[in-house]
C-alpha positions, 0 to 999 in steps of 0.5 A: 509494508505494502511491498514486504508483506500481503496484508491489505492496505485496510490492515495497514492503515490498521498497523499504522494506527488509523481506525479507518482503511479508507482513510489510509487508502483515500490519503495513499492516493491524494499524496502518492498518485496512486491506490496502494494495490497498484503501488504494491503491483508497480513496486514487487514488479520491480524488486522480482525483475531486479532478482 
């Protein structure tokens, strides 16, 4: 969802069923390395180089 649409990650976490966005983006980072913006950035930066 991050890569695929706009949405913020607050609004993810949402989607996903968590009542927080914090939470989402807290747990995004401790398991990933990284916040969920600069995922989305490294990620759609990749898919528009490969078009």
């Amino acid at each position: 969802m991050l890569i695929e649409t706009n949405l913020t990650a607050r609004d993810i976490g949402r989607a996903v069923g968590l009542n927080s966005g914090s939470y989402f983006y807290t747990s995004f980072k401790k398991y990933t390395g990284c916040t969920p913006d600069s995922y989305r950035k490294a990620h759609q930066a990749k898919i528009f180089d490969n078009k």
